[in-house]
N, CA, C and O atoms as a printed pandas DataFrame, in Angstrom:
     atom_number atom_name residue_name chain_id  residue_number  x_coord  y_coord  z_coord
0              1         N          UNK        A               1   42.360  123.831  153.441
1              2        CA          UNK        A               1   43.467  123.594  152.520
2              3         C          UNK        A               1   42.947  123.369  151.105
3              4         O          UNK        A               1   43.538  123.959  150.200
4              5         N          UNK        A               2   41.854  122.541  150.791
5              6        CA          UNK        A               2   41.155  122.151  149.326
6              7         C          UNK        A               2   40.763  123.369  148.941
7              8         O          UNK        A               2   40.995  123.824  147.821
8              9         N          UNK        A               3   39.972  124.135  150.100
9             10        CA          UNK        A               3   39.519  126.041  149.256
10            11         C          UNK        A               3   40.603  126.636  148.420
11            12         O          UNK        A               3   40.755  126.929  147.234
12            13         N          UNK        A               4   41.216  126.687  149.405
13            14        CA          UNK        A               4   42.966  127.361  149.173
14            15         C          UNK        A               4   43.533  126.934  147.753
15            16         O          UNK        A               4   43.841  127.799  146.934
16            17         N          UNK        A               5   43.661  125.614  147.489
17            18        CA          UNK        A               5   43.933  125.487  145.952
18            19         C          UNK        A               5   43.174  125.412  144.978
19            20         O          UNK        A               5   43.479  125.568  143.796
20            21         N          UNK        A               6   41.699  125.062  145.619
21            22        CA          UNK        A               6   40.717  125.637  144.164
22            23         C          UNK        A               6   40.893  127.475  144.184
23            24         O          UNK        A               6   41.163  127.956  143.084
24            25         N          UNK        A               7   40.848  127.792  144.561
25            26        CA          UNK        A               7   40.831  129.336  144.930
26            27         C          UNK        A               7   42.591  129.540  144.067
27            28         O          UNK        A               7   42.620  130.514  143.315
28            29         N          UNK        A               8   43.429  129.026  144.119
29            30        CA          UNK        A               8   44.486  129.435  144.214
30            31         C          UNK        A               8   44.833  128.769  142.241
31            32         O          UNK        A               8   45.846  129.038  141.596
32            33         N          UNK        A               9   43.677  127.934  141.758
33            34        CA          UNK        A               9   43.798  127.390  140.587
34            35         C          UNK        A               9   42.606  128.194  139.562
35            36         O          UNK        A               9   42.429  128.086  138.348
36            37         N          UNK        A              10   41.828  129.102  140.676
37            38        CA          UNK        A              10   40.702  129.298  140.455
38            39         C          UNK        A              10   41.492  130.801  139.891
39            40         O          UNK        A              10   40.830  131.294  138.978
40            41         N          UNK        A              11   42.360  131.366  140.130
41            42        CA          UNK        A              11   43.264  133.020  140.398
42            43         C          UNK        A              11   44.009  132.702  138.826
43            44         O          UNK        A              11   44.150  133.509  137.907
44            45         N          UNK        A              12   44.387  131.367  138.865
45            46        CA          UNK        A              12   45.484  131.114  137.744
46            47         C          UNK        A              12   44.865  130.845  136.434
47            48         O          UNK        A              12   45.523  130.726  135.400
48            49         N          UNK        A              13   43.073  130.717  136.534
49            50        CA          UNK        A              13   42.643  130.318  135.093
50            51         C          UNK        A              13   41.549  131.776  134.407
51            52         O          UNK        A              13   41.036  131.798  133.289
52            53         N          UNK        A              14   41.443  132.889  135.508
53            54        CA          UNK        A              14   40.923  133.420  135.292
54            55         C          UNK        A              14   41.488  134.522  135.511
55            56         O          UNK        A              14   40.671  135.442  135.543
56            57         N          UNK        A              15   42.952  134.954  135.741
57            58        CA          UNK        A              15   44.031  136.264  135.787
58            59         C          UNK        A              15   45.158  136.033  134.688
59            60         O          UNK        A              15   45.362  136.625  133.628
60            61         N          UNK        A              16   45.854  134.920  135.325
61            62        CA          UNK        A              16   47.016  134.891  134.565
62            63         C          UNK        A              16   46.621  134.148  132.595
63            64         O          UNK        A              16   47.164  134.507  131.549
64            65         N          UNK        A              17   45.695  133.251  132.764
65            66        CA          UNK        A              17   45.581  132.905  131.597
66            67         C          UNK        A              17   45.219  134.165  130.575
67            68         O          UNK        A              17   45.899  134.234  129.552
68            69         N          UNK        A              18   44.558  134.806  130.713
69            70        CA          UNK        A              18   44.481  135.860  129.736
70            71         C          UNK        A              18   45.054  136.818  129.885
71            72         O          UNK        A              18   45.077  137.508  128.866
72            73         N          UNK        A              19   45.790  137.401  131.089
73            74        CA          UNK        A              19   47.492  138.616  130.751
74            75         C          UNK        A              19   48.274  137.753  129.458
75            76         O          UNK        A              19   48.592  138.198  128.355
76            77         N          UNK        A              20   48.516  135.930  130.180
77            78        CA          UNK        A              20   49.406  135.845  129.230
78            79         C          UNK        A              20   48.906  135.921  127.772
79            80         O          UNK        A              20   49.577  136.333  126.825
80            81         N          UNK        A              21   47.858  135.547  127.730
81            82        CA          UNK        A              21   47.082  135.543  125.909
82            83         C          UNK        A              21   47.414  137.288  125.631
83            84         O          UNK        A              21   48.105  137.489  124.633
84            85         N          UNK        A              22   46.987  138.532  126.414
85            86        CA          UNK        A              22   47.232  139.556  126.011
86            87         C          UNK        A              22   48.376  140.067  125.727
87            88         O          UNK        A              22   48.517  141.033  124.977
88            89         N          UNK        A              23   49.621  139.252  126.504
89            90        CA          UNK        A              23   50.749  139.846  126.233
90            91         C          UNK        A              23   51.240  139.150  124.614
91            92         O          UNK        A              23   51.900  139.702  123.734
92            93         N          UNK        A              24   50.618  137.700  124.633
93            94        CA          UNK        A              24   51.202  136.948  123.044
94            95         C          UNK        A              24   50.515  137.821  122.177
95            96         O          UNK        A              24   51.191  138.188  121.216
96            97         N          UNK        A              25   49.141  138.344  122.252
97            98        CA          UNK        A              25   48.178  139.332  121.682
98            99         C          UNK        A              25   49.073  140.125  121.118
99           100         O          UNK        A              25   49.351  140.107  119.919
100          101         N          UNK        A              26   49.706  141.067  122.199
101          102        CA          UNK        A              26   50.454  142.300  122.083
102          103         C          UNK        A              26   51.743  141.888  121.082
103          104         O          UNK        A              26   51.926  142.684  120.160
104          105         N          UNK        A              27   52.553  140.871  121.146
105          106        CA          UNK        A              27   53.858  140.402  120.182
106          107         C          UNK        A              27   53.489  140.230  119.233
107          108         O          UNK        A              27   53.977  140.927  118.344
108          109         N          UNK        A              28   52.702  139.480  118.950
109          110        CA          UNK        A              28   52.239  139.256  118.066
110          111         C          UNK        A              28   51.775  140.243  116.394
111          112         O          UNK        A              28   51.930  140.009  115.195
112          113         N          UNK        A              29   51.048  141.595  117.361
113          114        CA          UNK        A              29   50.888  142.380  116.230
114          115         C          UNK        A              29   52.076  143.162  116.316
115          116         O          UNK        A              29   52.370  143.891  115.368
116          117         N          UNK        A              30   52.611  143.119  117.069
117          118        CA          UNK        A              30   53.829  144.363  117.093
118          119         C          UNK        A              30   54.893  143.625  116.893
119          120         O          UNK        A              30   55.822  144.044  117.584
120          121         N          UNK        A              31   55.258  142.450  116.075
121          122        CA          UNK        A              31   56.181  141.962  115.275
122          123         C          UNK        A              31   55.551  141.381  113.448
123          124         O          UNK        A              31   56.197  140.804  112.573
124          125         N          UNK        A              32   54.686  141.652  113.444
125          126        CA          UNK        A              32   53.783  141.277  112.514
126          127         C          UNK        A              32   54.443  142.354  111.422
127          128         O          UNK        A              32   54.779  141.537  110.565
128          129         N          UNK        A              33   54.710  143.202  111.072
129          130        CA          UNK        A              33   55.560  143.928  110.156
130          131         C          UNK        A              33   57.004  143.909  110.175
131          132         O          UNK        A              33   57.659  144.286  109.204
132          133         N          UNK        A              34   57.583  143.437  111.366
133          134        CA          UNK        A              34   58.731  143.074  111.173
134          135         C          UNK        A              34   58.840  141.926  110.719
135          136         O          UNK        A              34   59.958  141.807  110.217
136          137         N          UNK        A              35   58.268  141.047  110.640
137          138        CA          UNK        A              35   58.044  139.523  110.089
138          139         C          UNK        A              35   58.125  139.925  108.589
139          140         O          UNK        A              35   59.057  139.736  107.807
140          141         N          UNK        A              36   57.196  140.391  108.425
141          142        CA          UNK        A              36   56.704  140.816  106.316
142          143         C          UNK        A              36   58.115  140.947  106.180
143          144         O          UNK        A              36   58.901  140.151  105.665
144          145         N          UNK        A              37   58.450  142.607  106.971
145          146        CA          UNK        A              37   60.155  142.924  106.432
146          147         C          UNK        A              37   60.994  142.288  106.076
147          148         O          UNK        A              37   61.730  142.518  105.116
148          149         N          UNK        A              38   61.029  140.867  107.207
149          150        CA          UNK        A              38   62.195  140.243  107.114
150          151         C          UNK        A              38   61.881  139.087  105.673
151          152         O          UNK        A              38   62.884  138.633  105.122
152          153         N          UNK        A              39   60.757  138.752  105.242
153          154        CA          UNK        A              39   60.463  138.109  104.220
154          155         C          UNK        A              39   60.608  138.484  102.862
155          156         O          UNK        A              39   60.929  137.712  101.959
156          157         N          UNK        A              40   60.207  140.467  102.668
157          158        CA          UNK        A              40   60.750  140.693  101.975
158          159         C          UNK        A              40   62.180  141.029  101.823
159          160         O          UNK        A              40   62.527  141.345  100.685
160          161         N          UNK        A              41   62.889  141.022  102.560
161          162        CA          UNK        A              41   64.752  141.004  102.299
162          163         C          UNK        A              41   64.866  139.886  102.236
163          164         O          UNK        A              41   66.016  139.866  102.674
164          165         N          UNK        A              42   64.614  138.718  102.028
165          166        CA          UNK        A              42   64.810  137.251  101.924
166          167         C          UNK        A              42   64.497  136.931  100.614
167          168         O          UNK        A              42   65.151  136.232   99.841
168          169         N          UNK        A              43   63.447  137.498  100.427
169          170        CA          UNK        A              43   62.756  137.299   98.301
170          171         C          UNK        A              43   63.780  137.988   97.609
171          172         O          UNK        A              43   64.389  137.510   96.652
172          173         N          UNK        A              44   63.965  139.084   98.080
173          174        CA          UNK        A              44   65.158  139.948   97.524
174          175         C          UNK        A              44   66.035  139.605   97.430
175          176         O          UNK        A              44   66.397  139.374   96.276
176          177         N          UNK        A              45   67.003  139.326   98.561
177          178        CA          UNK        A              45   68.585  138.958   98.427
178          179         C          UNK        A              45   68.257  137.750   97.272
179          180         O          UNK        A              45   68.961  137.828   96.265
180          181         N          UNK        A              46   67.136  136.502   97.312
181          182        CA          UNK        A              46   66.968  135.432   96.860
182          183         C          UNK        A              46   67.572  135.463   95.216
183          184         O          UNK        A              46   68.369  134.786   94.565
184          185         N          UNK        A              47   66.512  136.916   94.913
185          186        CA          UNK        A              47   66.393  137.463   93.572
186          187         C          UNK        A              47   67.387  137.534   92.980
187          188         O          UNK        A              47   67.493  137.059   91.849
188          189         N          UNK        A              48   68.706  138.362   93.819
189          190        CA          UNK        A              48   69.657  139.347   93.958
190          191         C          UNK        A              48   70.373  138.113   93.790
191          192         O          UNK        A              48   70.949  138.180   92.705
192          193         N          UNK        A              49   70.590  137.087   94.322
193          194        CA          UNK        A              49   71.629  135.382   94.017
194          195         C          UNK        A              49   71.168  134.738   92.693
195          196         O          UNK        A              49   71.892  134.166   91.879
196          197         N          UNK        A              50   69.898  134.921   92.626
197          198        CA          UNK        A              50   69.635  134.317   91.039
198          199         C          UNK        A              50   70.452  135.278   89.722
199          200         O          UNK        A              50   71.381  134.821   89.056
200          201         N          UNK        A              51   70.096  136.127   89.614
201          202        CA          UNK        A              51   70.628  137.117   88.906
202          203         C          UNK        A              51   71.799  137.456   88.696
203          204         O          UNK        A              51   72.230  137.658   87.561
204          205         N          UNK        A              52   72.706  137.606   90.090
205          206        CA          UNK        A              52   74.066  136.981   90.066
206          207         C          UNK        A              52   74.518  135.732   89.372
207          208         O          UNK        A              52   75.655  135.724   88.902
208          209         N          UNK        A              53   73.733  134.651   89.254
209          210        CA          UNK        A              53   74.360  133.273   88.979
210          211         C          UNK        A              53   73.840  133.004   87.485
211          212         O          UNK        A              53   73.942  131.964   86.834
212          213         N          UNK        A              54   73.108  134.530   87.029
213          214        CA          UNK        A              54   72.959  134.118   85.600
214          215         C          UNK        A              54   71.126  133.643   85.044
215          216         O          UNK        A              54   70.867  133.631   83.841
216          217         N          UNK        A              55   70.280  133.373   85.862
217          218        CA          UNK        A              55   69.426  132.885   85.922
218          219         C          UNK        A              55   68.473  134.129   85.512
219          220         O          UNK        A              55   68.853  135.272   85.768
220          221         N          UNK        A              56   67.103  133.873   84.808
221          222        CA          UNK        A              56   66.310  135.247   85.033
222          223         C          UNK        A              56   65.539  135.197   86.109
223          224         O          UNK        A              56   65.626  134.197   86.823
224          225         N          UNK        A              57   64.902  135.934   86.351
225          226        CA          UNK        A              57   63.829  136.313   87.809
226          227         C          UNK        A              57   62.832  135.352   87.465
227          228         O          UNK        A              57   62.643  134.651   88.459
228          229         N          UNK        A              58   62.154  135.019   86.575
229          230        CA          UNK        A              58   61.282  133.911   86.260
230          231         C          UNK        A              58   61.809  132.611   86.978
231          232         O          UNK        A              58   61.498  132.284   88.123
232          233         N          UNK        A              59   62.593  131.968   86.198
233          234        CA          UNK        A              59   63.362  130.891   86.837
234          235         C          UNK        A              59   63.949  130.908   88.444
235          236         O          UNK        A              59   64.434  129.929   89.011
236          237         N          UNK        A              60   63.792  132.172   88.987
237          238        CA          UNK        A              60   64.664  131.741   89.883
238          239         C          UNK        A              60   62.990  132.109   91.595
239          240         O          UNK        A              60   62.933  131.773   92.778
240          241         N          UNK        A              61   62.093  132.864   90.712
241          242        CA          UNK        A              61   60.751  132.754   91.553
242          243         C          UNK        A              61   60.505  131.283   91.213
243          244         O          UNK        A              61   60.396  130.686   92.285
244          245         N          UNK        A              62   60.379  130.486   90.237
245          246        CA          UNK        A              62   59.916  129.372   90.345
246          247         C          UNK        A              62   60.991  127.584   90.631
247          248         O          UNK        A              62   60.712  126.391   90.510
248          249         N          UNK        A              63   62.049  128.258   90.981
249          250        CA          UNK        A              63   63.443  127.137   91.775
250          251         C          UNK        A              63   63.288  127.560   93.278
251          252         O          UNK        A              63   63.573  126.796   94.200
252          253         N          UNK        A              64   62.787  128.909   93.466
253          254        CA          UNK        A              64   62.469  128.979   94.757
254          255         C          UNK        A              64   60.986  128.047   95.536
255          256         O          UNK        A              64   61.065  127.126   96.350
256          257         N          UNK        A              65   59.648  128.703   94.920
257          258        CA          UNK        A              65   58.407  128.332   94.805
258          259         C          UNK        A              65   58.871  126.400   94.451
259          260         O          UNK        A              65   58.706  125.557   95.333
260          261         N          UNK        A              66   59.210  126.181   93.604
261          262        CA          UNK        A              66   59.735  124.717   93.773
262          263         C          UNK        A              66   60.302  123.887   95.373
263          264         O          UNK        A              66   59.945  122.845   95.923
264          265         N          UNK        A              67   61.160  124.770   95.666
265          266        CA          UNK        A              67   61.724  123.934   97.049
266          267         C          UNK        A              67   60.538  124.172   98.169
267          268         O          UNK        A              67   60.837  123.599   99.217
268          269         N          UNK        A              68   59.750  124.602   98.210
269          270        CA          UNK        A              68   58.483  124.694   99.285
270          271         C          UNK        A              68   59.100  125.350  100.945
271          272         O          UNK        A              68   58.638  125.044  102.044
272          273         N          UNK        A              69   60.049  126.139  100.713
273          274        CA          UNK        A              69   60.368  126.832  101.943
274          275         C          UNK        A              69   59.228  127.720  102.369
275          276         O          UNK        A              69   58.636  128.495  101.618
276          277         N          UNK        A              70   58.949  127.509  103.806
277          278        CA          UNK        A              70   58.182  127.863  104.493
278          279         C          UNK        A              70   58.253  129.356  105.144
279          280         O          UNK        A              70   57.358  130.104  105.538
280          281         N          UNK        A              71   59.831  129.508  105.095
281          282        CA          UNK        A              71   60.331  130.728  105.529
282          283         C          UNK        A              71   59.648  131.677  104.559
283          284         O          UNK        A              71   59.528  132.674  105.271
284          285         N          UNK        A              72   59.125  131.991  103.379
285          286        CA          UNK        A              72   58.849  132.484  102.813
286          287         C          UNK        A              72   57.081  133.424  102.594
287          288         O          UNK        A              72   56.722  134.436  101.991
288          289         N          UNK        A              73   56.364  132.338  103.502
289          290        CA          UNK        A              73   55.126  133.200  103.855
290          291         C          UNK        A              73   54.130  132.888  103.001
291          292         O          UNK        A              73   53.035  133.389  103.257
292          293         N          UNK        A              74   54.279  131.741  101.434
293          294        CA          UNK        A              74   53.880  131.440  100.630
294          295         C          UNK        A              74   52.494  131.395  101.100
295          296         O          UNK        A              74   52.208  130.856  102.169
296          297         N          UNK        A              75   51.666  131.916  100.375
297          298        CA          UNK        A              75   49.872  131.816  100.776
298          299         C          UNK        A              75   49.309  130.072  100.464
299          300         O          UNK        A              75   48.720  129.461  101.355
300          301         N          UNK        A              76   49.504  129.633   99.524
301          302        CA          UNK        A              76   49.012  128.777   99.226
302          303         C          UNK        A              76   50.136  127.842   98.500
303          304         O          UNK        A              76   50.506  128.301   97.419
304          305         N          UNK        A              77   50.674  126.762   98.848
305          306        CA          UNK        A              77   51.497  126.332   98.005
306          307         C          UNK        A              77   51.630  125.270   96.909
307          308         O          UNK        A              77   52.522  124.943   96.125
308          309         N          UNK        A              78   50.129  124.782   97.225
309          310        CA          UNK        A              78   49.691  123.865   95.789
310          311         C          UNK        A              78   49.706  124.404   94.759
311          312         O          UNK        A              78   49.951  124.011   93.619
312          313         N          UNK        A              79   49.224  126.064   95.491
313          314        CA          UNK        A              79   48.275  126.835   93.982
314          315         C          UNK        A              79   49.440  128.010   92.944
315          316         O          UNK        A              79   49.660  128.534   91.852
316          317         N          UNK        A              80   49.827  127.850   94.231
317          318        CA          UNK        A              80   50.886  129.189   93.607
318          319         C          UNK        A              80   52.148  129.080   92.666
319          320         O          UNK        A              80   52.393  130.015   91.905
320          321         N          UNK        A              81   52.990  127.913   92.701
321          322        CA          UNK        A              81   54.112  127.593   91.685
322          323         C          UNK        A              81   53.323  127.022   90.459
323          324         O          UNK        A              81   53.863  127.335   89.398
324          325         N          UNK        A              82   52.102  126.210   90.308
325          326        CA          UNK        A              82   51.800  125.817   89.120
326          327         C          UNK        A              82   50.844  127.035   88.634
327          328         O          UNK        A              82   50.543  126.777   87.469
328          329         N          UNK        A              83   50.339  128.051   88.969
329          330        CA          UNK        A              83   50.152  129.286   88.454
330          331         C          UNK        A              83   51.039  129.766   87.795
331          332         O          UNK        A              83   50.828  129.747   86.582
332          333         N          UNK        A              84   52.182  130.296   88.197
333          334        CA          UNK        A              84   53.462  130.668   87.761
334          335         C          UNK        A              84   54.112  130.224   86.881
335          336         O          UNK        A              84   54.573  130.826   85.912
336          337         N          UNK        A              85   54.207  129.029   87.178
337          338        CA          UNK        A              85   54.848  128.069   86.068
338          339         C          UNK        A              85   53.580  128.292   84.547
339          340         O          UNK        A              85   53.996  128.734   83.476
340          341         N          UNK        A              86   52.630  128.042   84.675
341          342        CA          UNK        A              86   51.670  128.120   83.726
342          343         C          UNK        A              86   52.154  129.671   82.960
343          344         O          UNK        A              86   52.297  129.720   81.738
344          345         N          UNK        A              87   52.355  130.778   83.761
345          346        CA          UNK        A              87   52.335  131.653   82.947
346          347         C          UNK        A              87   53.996  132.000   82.483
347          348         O          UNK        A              87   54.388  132.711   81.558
348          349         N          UNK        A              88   54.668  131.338   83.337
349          350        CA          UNK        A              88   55.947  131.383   82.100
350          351         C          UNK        A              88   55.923  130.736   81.546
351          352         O          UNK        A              88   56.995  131.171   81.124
352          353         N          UNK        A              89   55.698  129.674   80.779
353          354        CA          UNK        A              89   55.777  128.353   79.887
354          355         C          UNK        A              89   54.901  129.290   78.457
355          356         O          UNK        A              89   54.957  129.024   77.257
356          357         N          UNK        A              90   54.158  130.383   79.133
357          358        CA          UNK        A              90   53.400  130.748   77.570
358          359         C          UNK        A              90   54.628  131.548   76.780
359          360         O          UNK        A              90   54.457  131.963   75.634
């Protein structure tokens, strides 16, 4: 009976653990451009509401970059709004 479940724990750490890593593997890159996509129609429409409400594209990349939404894919977010900000203020 003890063989039986090392054997039977022994099947589950050395089969199933890495199908399942290959299958997250597999989603992973094969949603990986649909992800970007959906980030860029999100910057866009974003753009597309600033502009509507009167605002320029400057102001409205850096009211965005201000609220620290994550949805957005931001690389770095210490570095990146006070970059920005630096170069509109000239």
């Amino acid at each position: 009976m003890n063989t039986m479940l090392w054997g039977g724990g022994l099947w589950f750490f050395v089969c199933l653990v890495p199908i399942c890593g290959l299958f997250y593997a597999l989603y992973f890159f094969v949603s990986l451009p649909l992800r970007r996509q959906e980030r860029a129609r999100l910057f866009l429409d974003l753009l597309e509401t600033g502009l509507k409400q009167g605002h320029s594209l400057e102001r409205t990349i850096l009211s965005v970059s201000e609220a620290r939404d994550r949805s957005l894919g931001v690389a770095d977010e210490r570095w990146y709004p006070n970059r920005l900000r630096r170069s509109y203020e000239r």
